[in-house]
Steps between C-alpha positions, in 0.01 A plus 500: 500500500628831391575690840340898525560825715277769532692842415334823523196405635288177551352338182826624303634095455795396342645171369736328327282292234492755272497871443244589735814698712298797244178635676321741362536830594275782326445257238841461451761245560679522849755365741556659820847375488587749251338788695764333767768545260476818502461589812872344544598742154394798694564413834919412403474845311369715796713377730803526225431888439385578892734267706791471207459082586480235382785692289376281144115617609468687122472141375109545585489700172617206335218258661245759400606496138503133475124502673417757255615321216315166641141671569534750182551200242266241658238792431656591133503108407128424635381753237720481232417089457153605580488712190374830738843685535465868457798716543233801658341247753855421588631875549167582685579206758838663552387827475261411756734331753844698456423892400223571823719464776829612384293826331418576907816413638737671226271818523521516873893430526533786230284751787720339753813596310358832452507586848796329640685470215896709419444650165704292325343193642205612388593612178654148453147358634353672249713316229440144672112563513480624078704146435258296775212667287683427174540114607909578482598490846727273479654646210542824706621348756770294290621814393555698844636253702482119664220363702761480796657825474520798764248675339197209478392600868384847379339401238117354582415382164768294424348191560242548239794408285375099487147665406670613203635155422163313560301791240774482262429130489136503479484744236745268264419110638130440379579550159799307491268217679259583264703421206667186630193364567425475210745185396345323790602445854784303513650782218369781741656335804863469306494856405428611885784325575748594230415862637549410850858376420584758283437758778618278734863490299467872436476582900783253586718622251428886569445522841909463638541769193226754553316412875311810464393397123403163592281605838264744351468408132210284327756254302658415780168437759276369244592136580392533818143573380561205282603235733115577649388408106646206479443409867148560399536236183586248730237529728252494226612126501260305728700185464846702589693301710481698855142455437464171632848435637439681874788399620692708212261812550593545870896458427469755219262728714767508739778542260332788379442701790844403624644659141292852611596494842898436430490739217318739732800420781854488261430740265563871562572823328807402457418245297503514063090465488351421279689229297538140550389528917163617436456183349472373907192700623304525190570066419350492862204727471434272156547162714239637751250600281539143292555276762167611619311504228309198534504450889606700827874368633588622852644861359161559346325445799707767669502719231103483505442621830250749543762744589729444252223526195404852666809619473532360132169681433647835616833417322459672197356882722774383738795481263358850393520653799744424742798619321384865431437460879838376583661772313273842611539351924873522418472866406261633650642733775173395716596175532790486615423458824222296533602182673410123396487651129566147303164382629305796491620496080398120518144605611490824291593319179181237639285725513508678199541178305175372663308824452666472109390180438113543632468861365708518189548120355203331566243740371723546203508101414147428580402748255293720826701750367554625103300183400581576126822411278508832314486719777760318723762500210385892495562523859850292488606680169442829718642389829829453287468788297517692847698338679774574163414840489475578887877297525660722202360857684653388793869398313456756296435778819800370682290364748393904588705578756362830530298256844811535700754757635810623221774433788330131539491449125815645437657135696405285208649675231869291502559423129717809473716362794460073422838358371342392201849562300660238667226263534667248239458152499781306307614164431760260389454617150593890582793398696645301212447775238607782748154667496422584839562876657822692654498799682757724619788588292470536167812401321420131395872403500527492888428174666190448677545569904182372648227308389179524663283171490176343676088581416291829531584562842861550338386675240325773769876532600645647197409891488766557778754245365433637132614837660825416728612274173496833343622701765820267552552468077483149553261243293206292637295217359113358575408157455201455633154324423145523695426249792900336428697524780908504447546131604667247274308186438159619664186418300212813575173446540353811498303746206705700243843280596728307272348139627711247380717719289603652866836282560606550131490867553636496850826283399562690125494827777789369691649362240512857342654655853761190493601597112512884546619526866273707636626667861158531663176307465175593688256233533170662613107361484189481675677242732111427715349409160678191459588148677601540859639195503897333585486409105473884375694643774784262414448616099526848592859407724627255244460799212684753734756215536552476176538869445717597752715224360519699164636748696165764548406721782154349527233715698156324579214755511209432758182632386365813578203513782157318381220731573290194364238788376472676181698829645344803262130340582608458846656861520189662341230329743690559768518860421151513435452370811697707664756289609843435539698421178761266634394126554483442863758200640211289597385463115837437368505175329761291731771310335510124468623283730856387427548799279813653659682174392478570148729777555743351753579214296567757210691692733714189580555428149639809454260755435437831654141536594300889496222592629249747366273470813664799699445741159138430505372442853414707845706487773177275702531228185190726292604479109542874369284541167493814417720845468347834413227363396650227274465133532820284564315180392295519139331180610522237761860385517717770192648766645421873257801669376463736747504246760825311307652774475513499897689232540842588293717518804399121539646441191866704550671216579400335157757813354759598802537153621380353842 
């Protein structure tokens, strides 16, 4: 006898005999496991973006867009072999799901962003809500930066970026389904799968190239959406084999949620996402939705819990919401200070999403409200036609900061003083043909008498050197890339760095000091940003080693002080505020533990170690951000030319000798 469980509420009965796991739901085929499914999406999302753990909690967008893919075809294949496939019923379904909710919650965040908003947040708010309304967020967002960067906290609509992904989709896959359906099923199914592993290929090749290009970009996602196709093929299959094979289900149920959860757990920003590892969460969130398919396994059961399904029916108002949340609590001077404030988001971001999905997607997809085709598309084609229009005023008024004081405004205006001259990212290719930069002393037949070499955070460094190179008559180089610290045989993880092409670059660098006999080499980076671990700190002592024994003066830079906080934003509320503009001791972010030992061991092979803390702090430990009215920092780590500038007599030695 096939064995049942009663879900969501008595009379809801599920076996194993055959597909009866589908109830009916509004007349339409249901599994509460699903709504479960998501509620474990959104729930490792939230707590990714509020808590910053599990650290690989992003994969939720992945689960979604393999659920999406699942529900979206099983509803595109039921009509087009039924013959009743129209392209307009299908748009009006999504129009009637999707464009509601986010309309409300994209409309209030750009209000919200009116009144707490910097201008040039704003004005950059503006851009990201004419792209949301255009259905190119992600394309925006591919262009201005990573998901992970230092700017993705101030920006509340930048996880409408996998909205983007699933519209783009939508608006191309029925036809190609369409037209492959046409040869018959088993050609239909083939060509699903040729494009699934063509994307796949594409994404696994691009994404240790171009992270940023792979994340956000339909070539490289669609095959995500497409592993919910095919997954949706084989449950079409009555006589699959999990269908009758129980024991199989329940080890594949578990090996799919164990795939989510471990992604969810290793994974990090850290890591090159999307490529071959998304392959983990989404091939679980496809074994869970199969494995189920014809009978609940022990995951199901969970996963249809009464609490779980409400939270999967609030998932889509949920995922709306608590983001825009996340980022306005965070900058909003009045709430600062409220105590508790992780749950009191939690339950704000509830709220709303409840009062969204009763008020706003319901009546919308029960037809109680706009009942009629025409005038929905009316209402969606205008909802984007504002939204494009009211985002463009907004870019195009530079966020009007005629809402805020000149001497507060006045703060975020740093291009004129960001290093941007010397923010140069090389590699092994620019060494070999001679084509990276030298300052100082003009006369290209004198040797070279320092080279300067490490990431951005040595690049921030090189206003002052650039000036005492000239100032002594003497010649300096920079080799430096993004996010690559000066450390042979070390393999970076993070955005915008050289990847695998790191140790290449790293060895050809002191290969070049070796062959030119270059006196002085300064080796400075972001030191926090990567592995505190014995294995780097012994990388960064074995590559002093090896240049003191060519016979350099090596000097180790620390890093300058890490406000942790976007400094001109922070400078201007504060002002507006009224309060101080230095960043109190007791918001400093700390160093990590161990971290003096990456500079003792360097010290011990040989290296002189300087500090740019005393330059840039208070006497009590408070970080000094601002002089006459200028900021030191230009964003949450790089130091302004003005503040560089300050710190020349650290770099004396580098010229006069210890």
């Amino acid at each position: 006898m096939a064995r049942t469980f009663t879900a969501v509420a008595p009379g809801i009965r599920f076996g194993v005999a055959a597909p009866i796991a589908l109830v009916k739901e509004h007349s339409k085929e249901y599994r509460p496991d699903i709504d479960g499914l998501r509620a474990v999406a959104i729930g490792l999302v939230f707590a990714f973006h509020l808590l910053h753990w599990p650290h690989g909690g992003f994969i939720g967008v992945d689960v979604f867009f393999v659920i999406s893919g699942f529900l979206i075809t099983q509803l595109l294949v039921r009509d087009i072999d039924g013959g009743k496939f129209s392209y307009a019923a299908f748009w009006e379904r999504r129009v009637r799901r999707i464009t509601p909710a986010v309309t409300v919650v994209v409309l209030l965040t750009a209000i919200a962003g009116y009144a707490l908003f910097s201008p040039d947040l704003f004005a950059s708010l503006g851009k990201y809500l004419a792209a949301q309304a255009a259905l190119v967020a992600n394309v925006c967002f591919w262009r201005v930066g990573g998901y992970f960067g230092d700017g993705a906290e101030q920006n509340p609509l930048l996880h409408t970026w996998s909205l983007a992904i699933e519209e783009q989709f939508y608006l191309l896959f029925p036809w190609f389904l369409v037209v492959v359906s046409r040869k018959g099923r088993s050609f239909r199914q083939g060509a699903v799968w040729v494009l699934l592993l063509v994307s796949f290929a594409y994404c696994a090749w691009l994404t240790p190239r171009q992270t940023t290009t792979a994340f956000y970009l339909l070539p490289t996602r669609a095959w995500e959406l497409l592993v919910g196709a095919v997954t949706c093929f084989g449950v079409s299959r009555p006589r699959a084999v999990w269908g009758q094979a129980r024991q199989a289900a329940e080890v594949a149920s578990m090996a799919g949620l164990v795939l989510i959860v471990g992604a969810a757990w290793k994974l990090s920003g850290e890591t090159a996402f999307p490529g071959v590892v998304a392959a983990v969460p989404t091939l679980g969130a496809a074994l869970l939705i199969y494995a189920n398919s014809w009978g609940p396994t022990f995951p199901a059961r969970v996963l249809a819990l009464p609490p779980a399904v409400w939270v999967g029916k609030i998932s889509y108002s949920l995922y709306l919401w608590h983001w825009p949340l996340i980022v306005y609590w965070g900058w909003s001077p009045l709430t600062q200070n409220i105590p508790h404030s992780k749950p009191v988001i939690v339950a704000l971001a509830v709220g709303l999403s409840i009062l969204s999905y009763f008020l706003v997607e319901q009546p919308f997809r029960r037809k109680s409200v706009v009942p009629g085709r025409r005038p929905l598309f009316l209402l969606g084609f205008g909802s984007m036609a504002i939204g494009v229009a009211l985002g463009v005023a907004i870019w195009q008024g530079n966020g009007f900061p005629g809402r805020f004081p000149a001497a507060a405004v006045r703060f975020l205006d740093v291009k004129s003083d960001t290093p941007y001259a010397y923010s140069v990212g090389m590699d092994k290719a620019d060494i070999e043909r001679h084509t990276f930069p030298v300052y100082g002393n003009p006369d290209t037949n004198l040797p070279i008498h320092a080279l300067v070499w490490g990431d951005s955070h040595a690049m921030h460094f090189m206003p002052p050197i650039d000036k005492l190179s000239r100032d002594h008559g003497v010649r300096v180089a920079q080799l430096t890339h993004f996010a690559t610290p000066p450390v042979l045989g070390y393999v970076p993880r993070r955005q915008f760095s050289l990847g695998a092409d790191a140790p290449g670059f790293s060895e050809a660098v002191v290969e070049w000091v070796e062959s030119h006999h270059i006196d002085t080499v300064v080796l400075a980076a972001c030191w926090r940003w990567y592995e505190n671990t014995p294995a780097f700190r012994q990388q960064l002592t074995d590559t002093v080693a090896r240049l003191a024994k060519a016979r350099c003066r090596v000097y180790v830079i620390k890093q300058v002080p890490f406000p942790a906080v976007d400094v001109p934003r922070f400078l201007f509320r504060q002002t507006v505020a009224g309060q101080p503009t230095y960043m109190p001791v007791a918001q400093v972010r700390p160093d990590p533990a161990d971290y003096e030992k990456l500079f003792t061991q360097a010290a011990a092979a040989g290296a002189t170690v300087l500090d740019p803390a005393p330059y840039l702090t208070l006497p009590d430990g408070s970080i000094h951000l601002e002089t006459n009215g200028v900021p030191l920092y230009f964003d949450a780590g790089h130091v302004t030319i003005t503040g560089s500038m300050s710190l020349a007599p650290l770099f004396a030695p580098v010229f006069t000798g210890p």
